[in-house]
N, C-alpha and C positions, 0 to 999 in steps of 0.2 A: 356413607352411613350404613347403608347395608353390609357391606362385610364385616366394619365393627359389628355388627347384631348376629352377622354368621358365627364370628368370633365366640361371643357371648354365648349365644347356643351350643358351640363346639364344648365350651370348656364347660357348662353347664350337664350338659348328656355324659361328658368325660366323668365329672367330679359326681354328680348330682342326679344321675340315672335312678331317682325313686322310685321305679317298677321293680329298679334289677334289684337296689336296696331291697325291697320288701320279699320277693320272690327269692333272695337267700338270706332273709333274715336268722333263718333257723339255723344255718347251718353256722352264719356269722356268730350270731351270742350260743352255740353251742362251745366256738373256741374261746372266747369270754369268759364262758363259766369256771374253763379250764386255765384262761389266767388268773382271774380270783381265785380259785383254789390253791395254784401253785404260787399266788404273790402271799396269802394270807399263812400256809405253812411254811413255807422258805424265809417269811420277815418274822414268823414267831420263834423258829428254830436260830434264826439270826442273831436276835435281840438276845438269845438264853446262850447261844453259843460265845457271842459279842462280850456280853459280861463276864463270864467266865473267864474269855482271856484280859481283858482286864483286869481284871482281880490277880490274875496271876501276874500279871507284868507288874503290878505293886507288890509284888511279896519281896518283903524287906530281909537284908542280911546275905550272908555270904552262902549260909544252905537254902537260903530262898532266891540261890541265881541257879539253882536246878529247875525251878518250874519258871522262872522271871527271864532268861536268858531263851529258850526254846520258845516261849509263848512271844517274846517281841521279835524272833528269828521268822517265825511263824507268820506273825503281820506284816513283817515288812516285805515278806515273800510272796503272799498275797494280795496285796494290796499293789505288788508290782507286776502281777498276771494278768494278762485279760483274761475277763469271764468267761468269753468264746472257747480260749484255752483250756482251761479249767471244765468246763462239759465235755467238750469232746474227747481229755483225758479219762474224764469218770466216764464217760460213754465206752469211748473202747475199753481202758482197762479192766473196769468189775468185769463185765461178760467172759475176758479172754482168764483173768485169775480166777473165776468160776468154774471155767471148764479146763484147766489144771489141777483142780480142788483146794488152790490155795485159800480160797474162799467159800464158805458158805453158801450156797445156793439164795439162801433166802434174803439173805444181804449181795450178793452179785446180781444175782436178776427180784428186784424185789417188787413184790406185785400187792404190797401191804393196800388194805384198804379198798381191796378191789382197784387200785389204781396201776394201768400200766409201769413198766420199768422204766421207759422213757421221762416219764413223771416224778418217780424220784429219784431217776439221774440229774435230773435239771436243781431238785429240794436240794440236793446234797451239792451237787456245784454252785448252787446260789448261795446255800447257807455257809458255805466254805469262805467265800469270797466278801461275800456283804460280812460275816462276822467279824474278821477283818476290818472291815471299814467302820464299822460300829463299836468295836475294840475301844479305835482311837476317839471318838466321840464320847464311851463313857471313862477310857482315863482321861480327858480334857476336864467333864464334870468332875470325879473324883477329884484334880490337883486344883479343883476351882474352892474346893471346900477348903476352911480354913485349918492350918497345922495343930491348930491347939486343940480341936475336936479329938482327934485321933490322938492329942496327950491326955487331955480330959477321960478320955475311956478306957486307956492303958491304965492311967490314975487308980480306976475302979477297979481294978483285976481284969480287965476286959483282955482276952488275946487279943494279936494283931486280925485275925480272922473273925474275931468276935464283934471288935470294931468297928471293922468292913463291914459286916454282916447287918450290924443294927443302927449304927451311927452316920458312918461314910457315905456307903452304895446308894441308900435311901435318901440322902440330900444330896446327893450327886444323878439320881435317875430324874429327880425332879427339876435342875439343872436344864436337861440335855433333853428333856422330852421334844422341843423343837428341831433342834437336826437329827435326830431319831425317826425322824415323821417323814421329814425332808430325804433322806435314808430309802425309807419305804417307797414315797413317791419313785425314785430311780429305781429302786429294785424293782416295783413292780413295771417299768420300761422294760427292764432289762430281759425279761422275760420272754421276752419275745426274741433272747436268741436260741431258747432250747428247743424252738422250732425246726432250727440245724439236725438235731439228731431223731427229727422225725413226730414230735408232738403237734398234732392240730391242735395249736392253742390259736387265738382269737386275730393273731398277724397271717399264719399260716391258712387258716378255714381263709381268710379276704386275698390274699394270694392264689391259694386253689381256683377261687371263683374269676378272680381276675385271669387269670391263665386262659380259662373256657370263654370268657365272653371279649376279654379283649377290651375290657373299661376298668376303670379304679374307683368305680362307685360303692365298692366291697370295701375297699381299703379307706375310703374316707368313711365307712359305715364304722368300722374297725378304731378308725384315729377316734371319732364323734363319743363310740362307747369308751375310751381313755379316760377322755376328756370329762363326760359325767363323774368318774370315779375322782381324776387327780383335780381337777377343780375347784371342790368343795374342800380335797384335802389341802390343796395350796390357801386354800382363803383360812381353813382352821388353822395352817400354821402361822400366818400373817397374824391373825388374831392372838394364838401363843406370845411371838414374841413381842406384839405390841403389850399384851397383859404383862410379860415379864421384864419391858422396859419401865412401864411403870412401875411396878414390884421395886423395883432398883432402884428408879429415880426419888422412890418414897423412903428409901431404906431399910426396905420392907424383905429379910431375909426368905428367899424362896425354896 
């Protein structure tokens, strides 16, 4: 009975060191702050980058496989990178095509916002990658909508662009706002690999600590502040598609 309770106390002081918790607190939700920031600009830049290619993988006709043929080359290329990949390419190469001057300084090292370059190397490799994966969620909504919408608005003189514009995308983003959400949750995981090229964000600050002290009481501090964020958002999306099963089950066009 006693070693079980040594047990107990081992994996409690390992997991669940409260002191050490509180004594790097600060330094823990200082990396925190730094993945909300970067989950909240890389999933907004995502969703705007997302539809866009979208849109262009639907441009109909033979002159619309110039912007329709590159934009699905585009996703499917992405979507078969790792994200890992994809930073440490944007990691080395802006820097090295900066100081060749094939690049612009302020787009090679960019320090927008007061925010390090490491910061929006990670924006720009999330946004690259997750757009991509969001692509195919809002053409899913799009061909969810019915065919006759987009004749019905041609009907009216609407362009093909026009239709999209007011008719389609708008009943298609209402669609998809469930795996969209779902989307977000992983992105903002994912996050925590642009800690690779050097950003304390909220895995990295709980590894630093754990390094020095030699406990992972940081690192479940770390998991713990995840967990408040994707939580409430897991239960909001649960909630979405129970609303939008009923929405359906009623006949109730969403």
């Amino acid at each position: 009975m006693q070693a079980l309770w040594d047990s107990i106390q081992a994996i409690q002081d390992e997991f669940f060191n409260f002191k050490l918790m509180f004594d790097n607190f600060d330094a823990v939700i200082a990396g925190f702050w730094f993945t909300l920031q970067l989950s909240i600009v890389a999933g907004a830049l995502s969703l705007i980058w997302g539809l866009i290619l979208a849109v262009l993988r639907q441009t109909p006709g033979r002159a619309g496989g110039l912007l329709r043929i590159p934009a699905i080359a585009y996703i499917n290329a992405l979507r078969g990178v790792p994200l890992l990949l994809v930073i440490l390419i944007i990691f080395t190469s802006l820097g090295q095509l900066t100081s060749e001057g094939a690049v612009p300084e302020f787009i090679g090292i960019p320090t927008w916002g007061g925010r390090p370059d490491v910061f929006w190397y990670g924006v720009i490799a999330i946004t690259l990658t997750y757009g991509a994966y969001m692509a195919e969620v809002y053409r899913a909504g799009i061909e969810a909508v019915p065919g006759g919408q987009m004749e019905a608005a041609r009907s009216l003189g609407m362009s093909h662009m026009q239709a999209m514009r007011y008719v389609i995308v708008p009943q298609a983003v209402r669609k998809v706002i469930p795996p969209l959400l779902n989307d977000f949750i992983a992105l903002m995981k994912d996050t925590a690999l642009v800690s690779v090229i050097g950003l304390v964000e909220v895995v990295q600050a709980a590894r630093d600590v754990q390094r020095e002290s030699l406990n992972s009481s940081a690192l479940m501090l770390a998991a713990i502040l995840f967990l408040l964020v994707t939580i409430p958002l897991a239960m909001l999306l649960d909630r979405l598609i129970k609303r939008q099963q009923a929405q359906v089950s009623r006949g109730v066009t969403i």
